[in-house]
C-alpha positions in Angstrom: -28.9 -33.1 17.2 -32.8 -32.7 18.2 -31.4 -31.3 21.7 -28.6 -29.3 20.3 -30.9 -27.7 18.0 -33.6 -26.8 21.2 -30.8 -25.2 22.8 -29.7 -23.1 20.4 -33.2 -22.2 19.6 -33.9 -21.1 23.1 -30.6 -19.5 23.5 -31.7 -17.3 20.8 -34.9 -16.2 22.1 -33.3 -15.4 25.5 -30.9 -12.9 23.7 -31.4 -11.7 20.6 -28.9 -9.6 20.6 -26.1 -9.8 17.4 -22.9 -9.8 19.8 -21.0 -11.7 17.1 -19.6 -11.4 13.4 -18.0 -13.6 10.8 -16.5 -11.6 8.0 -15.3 -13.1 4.3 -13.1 -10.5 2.2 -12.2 -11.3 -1.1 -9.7 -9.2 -3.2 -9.3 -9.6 -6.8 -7.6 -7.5 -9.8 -10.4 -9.5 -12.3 -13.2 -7.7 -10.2 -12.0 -4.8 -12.5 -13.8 -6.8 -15.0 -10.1 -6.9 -16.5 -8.9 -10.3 -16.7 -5.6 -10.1 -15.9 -3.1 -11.4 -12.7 -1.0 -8.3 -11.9 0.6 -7.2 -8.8 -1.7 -7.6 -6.0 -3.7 -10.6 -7.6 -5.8 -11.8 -5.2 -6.9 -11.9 -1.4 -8.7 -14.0 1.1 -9.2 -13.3 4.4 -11.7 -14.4 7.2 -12.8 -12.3 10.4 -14.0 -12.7 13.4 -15.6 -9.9 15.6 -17.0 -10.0 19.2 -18.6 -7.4 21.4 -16.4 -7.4 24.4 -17.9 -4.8 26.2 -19.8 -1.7 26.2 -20.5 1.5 28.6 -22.0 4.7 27.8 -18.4 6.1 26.2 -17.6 3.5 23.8 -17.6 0.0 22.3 -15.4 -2.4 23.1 -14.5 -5.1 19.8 -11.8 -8.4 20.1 -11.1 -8.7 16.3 -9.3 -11.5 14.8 -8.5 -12.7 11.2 -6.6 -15.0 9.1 -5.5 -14.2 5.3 -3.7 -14.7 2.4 -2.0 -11.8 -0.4 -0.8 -12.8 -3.3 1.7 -10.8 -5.7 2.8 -11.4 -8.8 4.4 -9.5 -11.6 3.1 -7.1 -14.5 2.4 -10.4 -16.8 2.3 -14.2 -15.5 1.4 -15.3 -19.1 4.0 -17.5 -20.7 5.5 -15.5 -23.4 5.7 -12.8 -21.5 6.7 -13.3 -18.0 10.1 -13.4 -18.5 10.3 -9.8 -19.9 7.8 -8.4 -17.6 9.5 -9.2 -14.2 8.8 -6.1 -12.4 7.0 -7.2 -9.1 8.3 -10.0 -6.7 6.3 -13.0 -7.3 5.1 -14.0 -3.4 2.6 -14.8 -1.1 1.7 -13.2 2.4 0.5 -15.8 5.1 -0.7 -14.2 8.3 -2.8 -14.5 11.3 -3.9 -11.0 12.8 -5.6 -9.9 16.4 -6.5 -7.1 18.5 -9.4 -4.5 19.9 -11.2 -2.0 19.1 -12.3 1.2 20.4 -15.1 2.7 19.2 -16.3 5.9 21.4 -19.9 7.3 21.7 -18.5 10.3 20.2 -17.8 8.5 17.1 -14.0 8.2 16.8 -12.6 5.1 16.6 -9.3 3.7 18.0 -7.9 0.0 16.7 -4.7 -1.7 17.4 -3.5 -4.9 15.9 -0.8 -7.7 16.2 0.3 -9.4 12.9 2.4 -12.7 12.5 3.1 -14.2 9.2 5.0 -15.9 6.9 6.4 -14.6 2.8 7.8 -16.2 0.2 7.4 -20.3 0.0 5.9 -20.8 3.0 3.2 -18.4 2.5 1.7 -21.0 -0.5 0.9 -18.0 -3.0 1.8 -20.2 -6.1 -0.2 -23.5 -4.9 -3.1 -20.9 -4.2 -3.0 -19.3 -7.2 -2.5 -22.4 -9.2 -5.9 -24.1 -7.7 -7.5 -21.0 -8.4 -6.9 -21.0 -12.4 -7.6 -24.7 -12.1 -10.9 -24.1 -11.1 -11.9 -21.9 -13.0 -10.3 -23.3 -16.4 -7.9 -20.9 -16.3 -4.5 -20.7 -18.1 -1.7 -21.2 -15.7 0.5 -18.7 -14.8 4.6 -18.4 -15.3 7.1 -16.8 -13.4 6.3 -18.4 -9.5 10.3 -20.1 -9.9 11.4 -16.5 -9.2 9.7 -16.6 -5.9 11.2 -15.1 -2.7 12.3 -17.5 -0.3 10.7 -17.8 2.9 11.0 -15.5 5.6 8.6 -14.7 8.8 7.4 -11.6 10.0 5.5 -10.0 13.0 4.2 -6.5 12.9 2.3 -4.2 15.5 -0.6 -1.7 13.9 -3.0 1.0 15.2 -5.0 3.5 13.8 -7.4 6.2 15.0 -10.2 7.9 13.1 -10.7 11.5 14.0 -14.8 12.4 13.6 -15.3 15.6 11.8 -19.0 16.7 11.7 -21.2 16.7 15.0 -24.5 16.8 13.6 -27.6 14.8 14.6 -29.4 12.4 11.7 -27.5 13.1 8.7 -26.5 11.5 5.1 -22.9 13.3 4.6 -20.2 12.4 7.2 -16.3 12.8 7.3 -13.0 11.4 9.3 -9.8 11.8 9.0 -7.7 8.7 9.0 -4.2 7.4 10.3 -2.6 4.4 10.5 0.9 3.2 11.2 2.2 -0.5 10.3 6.0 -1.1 12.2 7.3 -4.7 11.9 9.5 -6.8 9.7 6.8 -7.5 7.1 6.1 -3.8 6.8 6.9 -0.5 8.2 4.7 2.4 6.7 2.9 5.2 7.6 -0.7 6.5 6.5 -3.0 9.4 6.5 -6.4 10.1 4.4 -9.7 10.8 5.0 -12.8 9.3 4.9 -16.2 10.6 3.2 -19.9 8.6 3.6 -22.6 9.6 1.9 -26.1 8.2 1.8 -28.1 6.2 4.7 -25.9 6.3 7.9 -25.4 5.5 11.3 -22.9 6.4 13.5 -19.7 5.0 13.5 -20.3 2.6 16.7 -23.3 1.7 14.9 -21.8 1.0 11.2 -21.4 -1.6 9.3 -18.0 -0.4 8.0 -16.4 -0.3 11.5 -18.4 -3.7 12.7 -20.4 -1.5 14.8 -23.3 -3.6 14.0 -22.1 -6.3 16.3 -23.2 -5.6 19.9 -23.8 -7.4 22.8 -26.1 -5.2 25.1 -28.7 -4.1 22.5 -31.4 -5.9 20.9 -31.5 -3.4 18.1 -29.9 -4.4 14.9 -29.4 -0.8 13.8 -31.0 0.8 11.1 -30.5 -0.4 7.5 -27.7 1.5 6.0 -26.9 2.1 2.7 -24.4 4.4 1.5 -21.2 5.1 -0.6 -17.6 5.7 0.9 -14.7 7.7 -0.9 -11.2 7.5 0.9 -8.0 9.0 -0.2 -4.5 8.8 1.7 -1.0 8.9 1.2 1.3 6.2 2.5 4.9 6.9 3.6 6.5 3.1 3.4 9.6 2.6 4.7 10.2 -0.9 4.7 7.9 -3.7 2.5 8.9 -7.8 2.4 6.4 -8.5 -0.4 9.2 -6.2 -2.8 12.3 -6.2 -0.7 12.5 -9.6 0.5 12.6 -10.9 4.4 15.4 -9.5 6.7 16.1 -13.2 7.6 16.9 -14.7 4.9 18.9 -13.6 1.7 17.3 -13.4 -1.2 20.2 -14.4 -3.6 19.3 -15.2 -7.0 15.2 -14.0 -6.3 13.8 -11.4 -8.0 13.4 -8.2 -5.8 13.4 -4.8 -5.7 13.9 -1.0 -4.2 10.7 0.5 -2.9 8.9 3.7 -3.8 8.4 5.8 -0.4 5.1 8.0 -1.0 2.6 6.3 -2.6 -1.3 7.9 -3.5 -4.0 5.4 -3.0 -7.7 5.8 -3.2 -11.1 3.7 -2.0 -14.2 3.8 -3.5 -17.8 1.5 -3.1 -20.6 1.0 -1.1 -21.9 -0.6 2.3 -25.6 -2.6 2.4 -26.3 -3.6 6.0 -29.8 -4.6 7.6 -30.2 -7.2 10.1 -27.9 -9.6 10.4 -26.0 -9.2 7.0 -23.3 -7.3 5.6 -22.7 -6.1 1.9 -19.5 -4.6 0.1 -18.4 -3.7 -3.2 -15.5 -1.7 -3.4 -12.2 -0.2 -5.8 -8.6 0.1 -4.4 -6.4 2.2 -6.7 -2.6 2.9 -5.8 0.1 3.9 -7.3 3.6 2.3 -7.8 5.3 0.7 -4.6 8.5 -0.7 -6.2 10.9 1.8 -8.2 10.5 -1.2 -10.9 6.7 -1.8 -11.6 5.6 -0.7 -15.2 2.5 0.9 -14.3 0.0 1.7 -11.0 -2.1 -1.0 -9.2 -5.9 -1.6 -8.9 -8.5 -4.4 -7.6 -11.6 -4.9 -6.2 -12.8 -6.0 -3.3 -16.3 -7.9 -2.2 -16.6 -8.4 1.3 -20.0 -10.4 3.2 -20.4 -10.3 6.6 -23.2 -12.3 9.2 -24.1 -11.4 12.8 -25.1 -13.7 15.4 
């Protein structure tokens, strides 16, 4: 251990230079400080991000991740479940991997391949009964309407379009697509994006992982700064509220989907050093024809560079 410990000691001095990242998101409805399980309930995913390589243009980033979603239905308590069956109760399961691009000229290219799992297999009921467990909380009803299992694999990419060329700044805006095709999802969005406060560049932001480089001793400037993004999503195709397309759903709870949905971010982004702060508010409006009312949760995300 003694040796192990030299060695990674003296690696360190040799190159101090952050060319790795290790990412935990956490989503949550109760970060609404409403205590309540409700649609998209909760989220865990880890990531991992490596400087791959980088040239005067742009930034090259391997990304990889593993996560869990889980979704439930307007109300999982148990005199009321049964008459508030609006959502498919089920979990997503997936692994996800791919690169990105981020250019000198501070657009940003990202592509992604996504293999999961829905329904049983993804475990969203054994999740989401350790977590009330834990934390002495009451059960929830309504997981025996489950969808059944079914797998999925998805290709995504998106590309952030830089608007403002100026030098040091604290106001910045991009406009934003993405497009999901697969058999988990298939949907379609555009937005924009709007920093305000202490900011680097994109290839140098915490919000990308621009942080993480390989060449560079510098660890960036701190940043600190708030982040608005609205978009509308065109869905044609969602397994979380449809079901799988390999496996029938008979006797499961699902149902049609809304295509244009409104959905809006809001937080903020702490980053100096090696570490990574994020609080942030996801609302969106109704993806199934059925849901009672629109969705919203919170997300806390910490991320460390080495």
């Amino acid at each position: 251990m003694l040796c192990l410990c030299a060695l990674l000691i003296a690696a360190q001095k040799a190159k101090n230079s952050y060319g790795h990242q290790i990412s935990l998101i956490s989503d949550n409805d109760s970060y609404t400080l409403k205590i309540i399980d409700r649609y998209y309930t909760n989220g865990l995913a880890i990531r991992f991000s490596k400087a791959v390589k980088e040239t005067a243009q742009k930034k090259k980033m391997l990304n990889t991740e593993v996560g869990q979603a889980i979704f439930t239905a307007y109300d999982t308590r148990r005199n009321r479940y049964s008459r508030s069956l609006d959502r498919p109760y089920t979990g997503f399961l997936y692994v996800k991997g791919g690169l990105s691009y981020l250019f000198k000229n501070e657009n940003i290219l990202r592509w992604n391949i996504i293999a999961g799992v829905t329904g049983e297999a993804a475990r969203g009921e054994e999740m989401q009964r350790f977590i009330h467990h834990f934390l002495g909380i009451k059960q929830p009803y309504g997981w025996e309407k489950q969808l059944k299992s079914d797998y999925g694999f998805n290709i995504q990419a998106s590309y952030t379009q830089h608007l403002l060329n100026a030098g040091k700044k604290f106001f910045d805006a991009f406009i934003l697509s993405d497009a999901t095709i697969g058999t988990t999802y298939t949907k379609f969005q555009c937005g924009m994006l709007l920093r305000l406060g202490a900011l680097e560049p994109s290839y140098k932001s915490a919000l990308w992982d621009g942080r993480v480089t390989g060449t560079s001793q510098d660890a960036g400037k701190k940043e600190l700064f708030f982040y608005f993004e609205p978009s509308v999503i065109v869905q044609a195709y969602n397994a979380t509220i449809q079901g799988g397309i390999f496996n029938e759903q008979e006797g499961r709870f699902t149902s049609d989907i809304l295509p244009f949905i409104y959905q809006h971010k809001f937080g903020g982004v702490f980053a100096k050093d090696k570490w990574t702060t994020q609080l942030g508010f996801t609302f969106k409006t109704k993806e199934a024809k059925t849901m009672f009312v629109n969705e919203v949760y919170g997300t806390i995300a910490i991320g460390y560079r080495f």
